[in-house]
PDB file of the backbone (N, CA, C, O) and the ligand in Angstrom, with CONECT records:
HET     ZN  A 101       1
ATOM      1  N   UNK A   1     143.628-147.783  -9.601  1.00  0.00           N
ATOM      2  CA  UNK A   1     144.841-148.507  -9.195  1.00  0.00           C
ATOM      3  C   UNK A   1     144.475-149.659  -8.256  1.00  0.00           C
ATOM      4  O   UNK A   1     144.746-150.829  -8.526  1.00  0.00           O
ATOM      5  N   UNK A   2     143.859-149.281  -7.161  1.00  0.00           N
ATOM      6  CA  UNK A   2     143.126-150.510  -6.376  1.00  0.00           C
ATOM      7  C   UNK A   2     142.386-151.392  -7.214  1.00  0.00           C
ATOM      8  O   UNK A   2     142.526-152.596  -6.999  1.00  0.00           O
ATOM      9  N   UNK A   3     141.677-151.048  -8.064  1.00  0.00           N
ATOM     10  CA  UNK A   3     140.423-151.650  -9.065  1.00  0.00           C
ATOM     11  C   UNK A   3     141.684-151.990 -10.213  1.00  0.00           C
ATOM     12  O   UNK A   3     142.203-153.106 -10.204  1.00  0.00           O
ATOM     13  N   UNK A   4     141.902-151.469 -10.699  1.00  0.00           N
ATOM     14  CA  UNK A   4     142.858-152.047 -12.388  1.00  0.00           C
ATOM     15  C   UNK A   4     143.712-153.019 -11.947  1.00  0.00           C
ATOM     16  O   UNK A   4     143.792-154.127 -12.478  1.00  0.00           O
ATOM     17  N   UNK A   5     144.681-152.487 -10.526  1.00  0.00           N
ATOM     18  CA  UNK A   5     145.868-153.095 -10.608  1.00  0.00           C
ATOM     19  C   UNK A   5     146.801-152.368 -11.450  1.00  0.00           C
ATOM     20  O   UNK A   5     147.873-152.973 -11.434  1.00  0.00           O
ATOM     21  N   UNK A   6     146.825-151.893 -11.783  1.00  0.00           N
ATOM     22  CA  UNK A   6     147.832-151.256 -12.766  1.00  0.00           C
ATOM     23  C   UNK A   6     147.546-149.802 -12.753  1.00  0.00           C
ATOM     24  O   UNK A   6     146.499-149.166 -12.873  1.00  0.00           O
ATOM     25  N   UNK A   7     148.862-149.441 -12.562  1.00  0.00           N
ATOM     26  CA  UNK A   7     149.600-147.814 -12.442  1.00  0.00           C
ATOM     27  C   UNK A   7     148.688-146.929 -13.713  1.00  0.00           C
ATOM     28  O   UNK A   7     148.855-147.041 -14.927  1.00  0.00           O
ATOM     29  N   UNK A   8     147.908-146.231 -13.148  1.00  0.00           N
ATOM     30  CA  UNK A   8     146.981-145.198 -14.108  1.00  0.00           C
ATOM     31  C   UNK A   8     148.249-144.120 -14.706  1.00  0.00           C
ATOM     32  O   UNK A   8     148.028-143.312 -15.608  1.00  0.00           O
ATOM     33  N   UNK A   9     149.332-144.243 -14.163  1.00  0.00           N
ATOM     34  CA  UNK A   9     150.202-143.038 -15.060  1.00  0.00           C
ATOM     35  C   UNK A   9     151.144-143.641 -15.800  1.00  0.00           C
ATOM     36  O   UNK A   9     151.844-142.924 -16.516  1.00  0.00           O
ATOM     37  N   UNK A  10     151.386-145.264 -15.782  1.00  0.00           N
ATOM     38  CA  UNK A  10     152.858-145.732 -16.655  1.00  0.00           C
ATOM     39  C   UNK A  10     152.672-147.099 -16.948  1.00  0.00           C
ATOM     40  O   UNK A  10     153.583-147.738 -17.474  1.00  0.00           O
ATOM     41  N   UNK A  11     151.274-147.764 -16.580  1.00  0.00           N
ATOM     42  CA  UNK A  11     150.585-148.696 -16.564  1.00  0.00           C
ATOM     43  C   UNK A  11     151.173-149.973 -15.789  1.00  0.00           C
ATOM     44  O   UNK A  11     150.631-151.075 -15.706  1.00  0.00           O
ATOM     45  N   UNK A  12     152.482-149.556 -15.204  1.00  0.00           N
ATOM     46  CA  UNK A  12     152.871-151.183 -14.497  1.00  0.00           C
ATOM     47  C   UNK A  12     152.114-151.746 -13.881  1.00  0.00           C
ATOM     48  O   UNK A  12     151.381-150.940 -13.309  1.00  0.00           O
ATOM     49  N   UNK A  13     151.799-153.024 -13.606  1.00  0.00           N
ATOM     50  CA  UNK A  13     151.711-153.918 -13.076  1.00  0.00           C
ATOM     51  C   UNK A  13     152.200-154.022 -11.606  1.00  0.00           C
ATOM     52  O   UNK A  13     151.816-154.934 -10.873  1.00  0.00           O
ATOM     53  N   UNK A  14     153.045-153.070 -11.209  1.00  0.00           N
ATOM     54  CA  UNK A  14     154.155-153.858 -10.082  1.00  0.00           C
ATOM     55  C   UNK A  14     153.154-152.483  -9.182  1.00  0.00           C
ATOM     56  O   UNK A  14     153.293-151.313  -9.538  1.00  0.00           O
ATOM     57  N   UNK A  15     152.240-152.852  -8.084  1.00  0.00           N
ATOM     58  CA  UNK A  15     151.904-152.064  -7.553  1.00  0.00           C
ATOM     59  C   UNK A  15     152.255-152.638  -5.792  1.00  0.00           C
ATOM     60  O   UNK A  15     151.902-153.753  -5.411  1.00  0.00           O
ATOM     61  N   UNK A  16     152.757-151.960  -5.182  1.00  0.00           N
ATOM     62  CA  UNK A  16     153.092-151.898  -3.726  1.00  0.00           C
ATOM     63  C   UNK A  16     151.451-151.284  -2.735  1.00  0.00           C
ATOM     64  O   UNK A  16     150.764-150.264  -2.680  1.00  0.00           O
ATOM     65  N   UNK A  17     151.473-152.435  -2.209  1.00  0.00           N
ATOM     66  CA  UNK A  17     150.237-151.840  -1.302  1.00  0.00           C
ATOM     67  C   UNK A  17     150.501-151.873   0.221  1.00  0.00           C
ATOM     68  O   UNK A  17     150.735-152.795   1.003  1.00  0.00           O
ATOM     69  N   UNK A  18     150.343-150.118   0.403  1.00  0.00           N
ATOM     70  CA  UNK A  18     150.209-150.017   2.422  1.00  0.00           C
ATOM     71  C   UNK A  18     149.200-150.401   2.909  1.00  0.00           C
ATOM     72  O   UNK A  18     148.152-150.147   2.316  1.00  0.00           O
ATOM     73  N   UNK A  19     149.167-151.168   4.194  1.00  0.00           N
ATOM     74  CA  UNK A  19     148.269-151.393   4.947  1.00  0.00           C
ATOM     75  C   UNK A  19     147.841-150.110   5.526  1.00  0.00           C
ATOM     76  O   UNK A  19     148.682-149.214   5.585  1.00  0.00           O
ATOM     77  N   UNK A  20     146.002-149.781   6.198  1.00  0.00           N
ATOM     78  CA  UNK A  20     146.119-148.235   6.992  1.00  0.00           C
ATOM     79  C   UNK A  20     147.050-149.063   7.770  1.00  0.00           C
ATOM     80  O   UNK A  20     147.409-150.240   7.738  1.00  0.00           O
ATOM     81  N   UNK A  21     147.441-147.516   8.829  1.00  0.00           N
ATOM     82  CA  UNK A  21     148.258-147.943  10.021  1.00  0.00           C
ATOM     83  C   UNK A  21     147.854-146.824  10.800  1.00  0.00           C
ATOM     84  O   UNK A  21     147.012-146.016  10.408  1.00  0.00           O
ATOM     85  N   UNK A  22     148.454-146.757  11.924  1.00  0.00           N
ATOM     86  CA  UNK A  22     148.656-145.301  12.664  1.00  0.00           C
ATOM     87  C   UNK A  22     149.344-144.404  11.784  1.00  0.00           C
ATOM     88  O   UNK A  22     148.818-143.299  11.914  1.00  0.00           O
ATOM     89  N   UNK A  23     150.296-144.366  10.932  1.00  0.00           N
ATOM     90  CA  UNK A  23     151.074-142.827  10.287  1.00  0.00           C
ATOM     91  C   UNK A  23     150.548-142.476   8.817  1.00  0.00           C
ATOM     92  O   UNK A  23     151.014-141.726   7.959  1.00  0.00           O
ATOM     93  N   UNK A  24     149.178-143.452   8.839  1.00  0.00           N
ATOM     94  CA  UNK A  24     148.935-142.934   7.504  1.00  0.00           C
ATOM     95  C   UNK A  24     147.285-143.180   7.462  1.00  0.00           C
ATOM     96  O   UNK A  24     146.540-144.126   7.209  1.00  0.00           O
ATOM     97  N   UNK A  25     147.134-141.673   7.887  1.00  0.00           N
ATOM     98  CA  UNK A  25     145.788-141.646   7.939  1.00  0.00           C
ATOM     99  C   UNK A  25     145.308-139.724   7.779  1.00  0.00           C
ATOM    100  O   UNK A  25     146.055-138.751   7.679  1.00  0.00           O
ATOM    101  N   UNK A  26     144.006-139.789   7.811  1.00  0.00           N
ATOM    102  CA  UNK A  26     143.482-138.591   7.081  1.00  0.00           C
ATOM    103  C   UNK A  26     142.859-138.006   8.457  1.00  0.00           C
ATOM    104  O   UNK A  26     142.221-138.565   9.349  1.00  0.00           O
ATOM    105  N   UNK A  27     143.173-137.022   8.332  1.00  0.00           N
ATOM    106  CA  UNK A  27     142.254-135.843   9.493  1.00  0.00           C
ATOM    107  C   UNK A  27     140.636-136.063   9.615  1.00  0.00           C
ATOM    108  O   UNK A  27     140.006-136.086   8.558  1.00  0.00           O
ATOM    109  N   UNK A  28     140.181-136.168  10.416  1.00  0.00           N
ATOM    110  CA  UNK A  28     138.470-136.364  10.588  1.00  0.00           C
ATOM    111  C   UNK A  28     138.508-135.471  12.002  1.00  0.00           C
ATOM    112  O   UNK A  28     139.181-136.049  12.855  1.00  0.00           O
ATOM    113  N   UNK A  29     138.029-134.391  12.384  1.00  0.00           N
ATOM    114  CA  UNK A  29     137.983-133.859  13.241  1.00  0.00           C
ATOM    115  C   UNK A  29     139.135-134.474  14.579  1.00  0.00           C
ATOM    116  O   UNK A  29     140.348-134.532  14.380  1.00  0.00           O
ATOM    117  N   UNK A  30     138.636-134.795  15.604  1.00  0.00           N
ATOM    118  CA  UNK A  30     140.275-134.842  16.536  1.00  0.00           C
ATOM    119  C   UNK A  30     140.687-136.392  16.453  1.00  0.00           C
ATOM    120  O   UNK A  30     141.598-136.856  17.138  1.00  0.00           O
ATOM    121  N   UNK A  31     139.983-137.090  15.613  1.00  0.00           N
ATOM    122  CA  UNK A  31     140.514-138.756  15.064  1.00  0.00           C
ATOM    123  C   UNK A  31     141.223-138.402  13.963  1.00  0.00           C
ATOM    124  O   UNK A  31     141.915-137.430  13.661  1.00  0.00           O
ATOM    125  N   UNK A  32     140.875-139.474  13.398  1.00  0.00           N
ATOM    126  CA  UNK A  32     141.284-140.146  12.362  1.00  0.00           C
ATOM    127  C   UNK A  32     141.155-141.194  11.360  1.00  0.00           C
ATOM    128  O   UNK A  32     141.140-142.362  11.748  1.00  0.00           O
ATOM    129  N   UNK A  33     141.041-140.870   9.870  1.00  0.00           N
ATOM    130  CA  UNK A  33     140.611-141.666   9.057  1.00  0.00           C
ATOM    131  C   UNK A  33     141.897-142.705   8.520  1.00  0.00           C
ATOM    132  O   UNK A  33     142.982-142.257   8.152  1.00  0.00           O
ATOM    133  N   UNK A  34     141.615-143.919   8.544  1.00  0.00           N
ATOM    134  CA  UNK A  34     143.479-144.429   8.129  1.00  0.00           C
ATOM    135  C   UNK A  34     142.806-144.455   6.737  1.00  0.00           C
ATOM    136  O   UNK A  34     141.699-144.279   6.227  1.00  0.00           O
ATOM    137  N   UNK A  35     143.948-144.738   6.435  1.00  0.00           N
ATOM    138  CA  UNK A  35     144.362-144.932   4.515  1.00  0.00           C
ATOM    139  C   UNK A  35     145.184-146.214   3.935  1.00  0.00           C
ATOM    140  O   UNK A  35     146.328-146.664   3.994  1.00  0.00           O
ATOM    141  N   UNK A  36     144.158-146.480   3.447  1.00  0.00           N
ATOM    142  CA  UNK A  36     145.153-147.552   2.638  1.00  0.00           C
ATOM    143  C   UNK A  36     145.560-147.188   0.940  1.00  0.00           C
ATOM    144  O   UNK A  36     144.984-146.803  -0.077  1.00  0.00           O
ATOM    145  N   UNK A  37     147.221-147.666   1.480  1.00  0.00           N
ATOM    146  CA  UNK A  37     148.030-146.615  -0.049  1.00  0.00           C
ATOM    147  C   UNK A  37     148.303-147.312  -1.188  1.00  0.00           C
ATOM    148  O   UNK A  37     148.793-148.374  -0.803  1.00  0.00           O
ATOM    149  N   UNK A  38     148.269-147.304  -2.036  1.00  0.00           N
ATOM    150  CA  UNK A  38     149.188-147.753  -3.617  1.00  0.00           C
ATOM    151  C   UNK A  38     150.303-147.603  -3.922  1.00  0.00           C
ATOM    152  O   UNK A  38     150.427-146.513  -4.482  1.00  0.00           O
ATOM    153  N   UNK A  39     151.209-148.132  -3.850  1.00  0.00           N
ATOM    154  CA  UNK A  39     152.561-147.245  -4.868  1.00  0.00           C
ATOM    155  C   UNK A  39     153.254-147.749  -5.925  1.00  0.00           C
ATOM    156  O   UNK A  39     154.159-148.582  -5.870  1.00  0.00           O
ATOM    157  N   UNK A  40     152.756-147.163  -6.988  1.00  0.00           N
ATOM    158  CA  UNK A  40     153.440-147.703  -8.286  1.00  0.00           C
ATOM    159  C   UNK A  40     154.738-148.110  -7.833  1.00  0.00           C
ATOM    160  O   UNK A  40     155.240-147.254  -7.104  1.00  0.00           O
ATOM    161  N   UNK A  41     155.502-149.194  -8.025  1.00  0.00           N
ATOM    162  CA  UNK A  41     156.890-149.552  -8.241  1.00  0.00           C
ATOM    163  C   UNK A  41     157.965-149.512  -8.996  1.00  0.00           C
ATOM    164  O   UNK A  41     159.125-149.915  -8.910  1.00  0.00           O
ATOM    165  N   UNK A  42     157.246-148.869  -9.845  1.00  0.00           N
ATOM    166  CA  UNK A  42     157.883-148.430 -11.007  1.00  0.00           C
ATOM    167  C   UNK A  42     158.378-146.638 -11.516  1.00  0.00           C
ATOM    168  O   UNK A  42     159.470-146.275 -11.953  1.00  0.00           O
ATOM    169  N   UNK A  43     157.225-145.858 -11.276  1.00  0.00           N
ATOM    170  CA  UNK A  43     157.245-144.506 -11.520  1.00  0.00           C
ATOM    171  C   UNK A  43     157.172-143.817 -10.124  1.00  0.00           C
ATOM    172  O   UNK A  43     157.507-142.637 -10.025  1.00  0.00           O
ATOM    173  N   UNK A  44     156.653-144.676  -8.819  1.00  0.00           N
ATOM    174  CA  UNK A  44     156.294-143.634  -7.643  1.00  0.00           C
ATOM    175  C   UNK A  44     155.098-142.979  -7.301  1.00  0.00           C
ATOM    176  O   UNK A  44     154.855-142.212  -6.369  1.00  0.00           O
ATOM    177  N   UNK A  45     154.281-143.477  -8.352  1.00  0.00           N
ATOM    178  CA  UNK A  45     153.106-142.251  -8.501  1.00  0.00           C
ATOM    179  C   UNK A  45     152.326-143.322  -6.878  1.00  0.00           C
ATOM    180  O   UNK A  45     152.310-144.540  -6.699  1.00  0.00           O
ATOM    181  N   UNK A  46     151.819-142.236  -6.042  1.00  0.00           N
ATOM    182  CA  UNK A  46     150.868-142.987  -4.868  1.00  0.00           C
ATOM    183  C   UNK A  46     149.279-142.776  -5.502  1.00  0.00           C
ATOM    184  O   UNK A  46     148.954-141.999  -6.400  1.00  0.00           O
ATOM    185  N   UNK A  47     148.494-143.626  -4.818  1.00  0.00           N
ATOM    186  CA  UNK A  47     146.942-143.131  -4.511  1.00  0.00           C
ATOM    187  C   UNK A  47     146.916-144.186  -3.025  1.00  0.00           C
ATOM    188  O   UNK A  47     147.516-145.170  -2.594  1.00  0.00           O
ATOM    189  N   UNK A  48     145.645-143.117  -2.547  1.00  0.00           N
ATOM    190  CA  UNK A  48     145.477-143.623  -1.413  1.00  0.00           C
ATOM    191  C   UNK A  48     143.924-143.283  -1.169  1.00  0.00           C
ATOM    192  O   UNK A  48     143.312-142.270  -1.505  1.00  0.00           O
ATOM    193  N   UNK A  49     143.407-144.565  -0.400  1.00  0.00           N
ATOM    194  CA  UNK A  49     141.935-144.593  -0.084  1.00  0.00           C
ATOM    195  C   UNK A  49     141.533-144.411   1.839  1.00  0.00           C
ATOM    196  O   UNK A  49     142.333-144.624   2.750  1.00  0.00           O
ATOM    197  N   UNK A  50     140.113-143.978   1.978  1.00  0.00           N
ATOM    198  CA  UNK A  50     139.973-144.135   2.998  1.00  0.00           C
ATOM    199  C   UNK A  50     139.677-145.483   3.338  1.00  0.00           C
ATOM    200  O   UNK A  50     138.948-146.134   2.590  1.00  0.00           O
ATOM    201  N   UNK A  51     140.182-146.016   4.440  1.00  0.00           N
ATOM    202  CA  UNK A  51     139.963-147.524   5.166  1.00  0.00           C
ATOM    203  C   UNK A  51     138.215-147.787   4.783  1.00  0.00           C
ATOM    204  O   UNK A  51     137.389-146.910   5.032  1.00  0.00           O
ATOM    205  N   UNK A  52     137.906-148.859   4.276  1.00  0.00           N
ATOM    206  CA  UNK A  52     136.806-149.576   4.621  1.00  0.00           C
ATOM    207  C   UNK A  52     136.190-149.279   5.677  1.00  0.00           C
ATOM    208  O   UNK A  52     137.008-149.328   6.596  1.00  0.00           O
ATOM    209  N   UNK A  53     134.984-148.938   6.127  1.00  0.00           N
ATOM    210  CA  UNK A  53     134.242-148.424   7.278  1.00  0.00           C
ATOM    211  C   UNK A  53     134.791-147.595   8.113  1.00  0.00           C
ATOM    212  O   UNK A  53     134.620-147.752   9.322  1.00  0.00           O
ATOM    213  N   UNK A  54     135.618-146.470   7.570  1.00  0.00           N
ATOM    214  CA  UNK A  54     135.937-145.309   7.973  1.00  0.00           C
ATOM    215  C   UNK A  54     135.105-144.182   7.013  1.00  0.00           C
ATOM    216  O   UNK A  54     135.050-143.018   7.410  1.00  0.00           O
ATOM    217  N   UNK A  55     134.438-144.585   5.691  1.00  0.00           N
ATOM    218  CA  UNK A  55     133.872-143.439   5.027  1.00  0.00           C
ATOM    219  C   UNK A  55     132.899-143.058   5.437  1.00  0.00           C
ATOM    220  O   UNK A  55     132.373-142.036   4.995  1.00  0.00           O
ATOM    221  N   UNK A  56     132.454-143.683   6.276  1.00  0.00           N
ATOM    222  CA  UNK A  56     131.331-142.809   7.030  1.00  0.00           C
ATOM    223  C   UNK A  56     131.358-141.507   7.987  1.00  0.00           C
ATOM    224  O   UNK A  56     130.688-140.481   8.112  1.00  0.00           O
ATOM    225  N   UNK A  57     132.594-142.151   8.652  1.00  0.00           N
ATOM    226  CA  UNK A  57     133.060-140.972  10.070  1.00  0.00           C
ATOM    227  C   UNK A  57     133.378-139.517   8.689  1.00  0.00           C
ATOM    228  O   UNK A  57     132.965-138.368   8.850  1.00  0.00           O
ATOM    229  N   UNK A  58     134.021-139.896   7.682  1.00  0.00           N
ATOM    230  CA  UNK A  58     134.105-138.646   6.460  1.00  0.00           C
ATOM    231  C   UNK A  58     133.421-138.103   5.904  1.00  0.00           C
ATOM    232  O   UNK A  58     133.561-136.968   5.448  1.00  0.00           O
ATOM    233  N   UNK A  59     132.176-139.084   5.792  1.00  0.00           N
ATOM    234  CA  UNK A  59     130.634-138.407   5.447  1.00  0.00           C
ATOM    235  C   UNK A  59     130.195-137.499   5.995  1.00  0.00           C
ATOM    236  O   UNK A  59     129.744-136.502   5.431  1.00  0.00           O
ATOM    237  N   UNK A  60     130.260-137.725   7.471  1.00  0.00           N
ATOM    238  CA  UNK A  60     129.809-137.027   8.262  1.00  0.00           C
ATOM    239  C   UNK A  60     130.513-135.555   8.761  1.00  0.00           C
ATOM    240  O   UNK A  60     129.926-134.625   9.315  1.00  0.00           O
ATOM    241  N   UNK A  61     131.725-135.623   8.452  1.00  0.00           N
ATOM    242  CA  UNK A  61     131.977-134.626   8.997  1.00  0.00           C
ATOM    243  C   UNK A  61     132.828-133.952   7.832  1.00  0.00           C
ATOM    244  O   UNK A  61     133.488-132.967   8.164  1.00  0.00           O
ATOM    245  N   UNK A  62     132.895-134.402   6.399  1.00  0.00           N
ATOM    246  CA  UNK A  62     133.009-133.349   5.634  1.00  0.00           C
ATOM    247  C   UNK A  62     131.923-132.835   4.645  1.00  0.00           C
ATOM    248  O   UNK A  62     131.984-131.856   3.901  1.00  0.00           O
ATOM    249  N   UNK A  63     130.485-134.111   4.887  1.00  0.00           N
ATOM    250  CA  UNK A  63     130.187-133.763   3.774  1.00  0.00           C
ATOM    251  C   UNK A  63     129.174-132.110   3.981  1.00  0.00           C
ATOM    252  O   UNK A  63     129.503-131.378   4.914  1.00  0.00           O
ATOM    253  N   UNK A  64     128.159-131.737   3.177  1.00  0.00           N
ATOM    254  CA  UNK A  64     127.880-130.547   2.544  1.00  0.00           C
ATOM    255  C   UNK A  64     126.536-130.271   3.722  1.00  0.00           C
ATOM    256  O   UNK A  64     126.220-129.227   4.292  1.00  0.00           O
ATOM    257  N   UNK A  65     125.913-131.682   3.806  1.00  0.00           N
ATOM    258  CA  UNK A  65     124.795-131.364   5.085  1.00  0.00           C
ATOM    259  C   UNK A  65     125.413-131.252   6.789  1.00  0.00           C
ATOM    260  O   UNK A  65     124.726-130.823   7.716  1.00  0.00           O
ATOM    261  N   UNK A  66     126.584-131.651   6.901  1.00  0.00           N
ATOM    262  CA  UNK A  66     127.341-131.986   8.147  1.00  0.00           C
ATOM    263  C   UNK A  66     126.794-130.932   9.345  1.00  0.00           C
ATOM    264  O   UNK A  66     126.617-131.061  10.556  1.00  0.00           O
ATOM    265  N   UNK A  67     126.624-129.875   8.433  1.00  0.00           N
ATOM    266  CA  UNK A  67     126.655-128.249   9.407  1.00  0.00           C
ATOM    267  C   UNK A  67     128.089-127.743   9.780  1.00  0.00           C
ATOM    268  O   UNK A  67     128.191-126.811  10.578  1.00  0.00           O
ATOM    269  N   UNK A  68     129.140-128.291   9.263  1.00  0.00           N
ATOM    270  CA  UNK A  68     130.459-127.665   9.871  1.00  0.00           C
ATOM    271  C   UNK A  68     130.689-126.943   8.425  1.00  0.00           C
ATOM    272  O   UNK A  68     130.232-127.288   7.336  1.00  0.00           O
ATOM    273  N   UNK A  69     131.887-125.376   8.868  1.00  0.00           N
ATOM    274  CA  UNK A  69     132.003-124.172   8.240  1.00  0.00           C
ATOM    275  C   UNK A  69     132.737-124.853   6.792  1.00  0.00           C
ATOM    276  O   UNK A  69     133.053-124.118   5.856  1.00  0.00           O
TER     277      UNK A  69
HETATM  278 ZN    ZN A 101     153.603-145.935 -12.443  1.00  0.00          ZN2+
END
């Protein structure tokens, strides 16, 4: 959807994009990862990404070597 432009479930064209912000962001231990969202305009369907140079702070603390449970 970020990459096509177009709604992967109804194919519109008309895609609405959130900026991250403060209320839309992903858990990373006691921060926070923001998100930037998609929203079809047409059907509703969302996707949402982690912010640009936030995938790291997610690397780290979800991925598989991290050491957390
Ligand atoms: Zn759609």
């Amino acid at each position: 959807m970020r990459n096509t432009k177009h709604c992967p479930k109804c194919g519109s064209p008309e895609i609405g994009i959130v900026e991250p912000g403060r209320y839309n962001s992903f858990p990373v231990g006691f921060g926070g990862a923001r998100l930037e969202r998609y929203v079809c305009l047409s059907c509703g369907f969302t996707e949402e990404w982690v912010e640009r140079g936030a995938l790291e702070k997610v690397r780290k603390y979800y991925g598989s070597s991290s050491g957390h449970e």
